[in-house]
C-alpha positions, 0 to 999 in steps of 0.5 A, a space after each residue: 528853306 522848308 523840309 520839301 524844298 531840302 528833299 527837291 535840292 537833295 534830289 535834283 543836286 545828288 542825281 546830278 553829281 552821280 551823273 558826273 561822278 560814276 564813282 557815286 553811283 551805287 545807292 538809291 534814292 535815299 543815298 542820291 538825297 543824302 549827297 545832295 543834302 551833303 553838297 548843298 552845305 558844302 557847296 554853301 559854305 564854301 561859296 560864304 567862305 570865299 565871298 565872305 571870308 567867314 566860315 559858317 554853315 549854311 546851304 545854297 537855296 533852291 535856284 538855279 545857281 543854288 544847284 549848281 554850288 550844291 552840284 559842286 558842293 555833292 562832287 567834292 562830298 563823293 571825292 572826299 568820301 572815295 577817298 577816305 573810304 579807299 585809305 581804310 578799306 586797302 
């Protein structure tokens, strides 16, 4: 994927798992890329590891299904994020 089609599945998966997850919201427009950047490759690998068996490192494309994992992929990234924040910051 090129570095714009990086920023748009960034921008469309991040807004989208803010708007799911309310504990996401909070930071900008450079957090919202970074989560989705984030949920891409976790949403990528995930999906190759269950349909492959094989864990690697990649991201979901700029498609509709490619969204949806990395949507997936950003409202894991946020609850395990809360999670380890919330253990050290108590």
């Amino acid at each position: 994927m090129t570095l714009i089609a990086w920023i748009v599945l960034g921008l469309i998966s991040g807004a989208i798992a803010k708007a799911i997850d309310p504990a996401a919201r909070g930071s900008g427009i450079l957090g919202t890329l970074v989560l989705g950047i984030i949920g891409a490759f976790v949403g990528g690998t995930l999906t190759t590891l269950i349909t492959t068996g094989k864990f690697v490192l990649v991201s979901s494309d700029l498609s509709p299904s490619g969204i949806f994992i990395a949507v997936i992929g950003a409202v894991i990234a946020v609850f395990v994020w809360h999670r380890i924040n919330s253990r050290y910051s108590s």
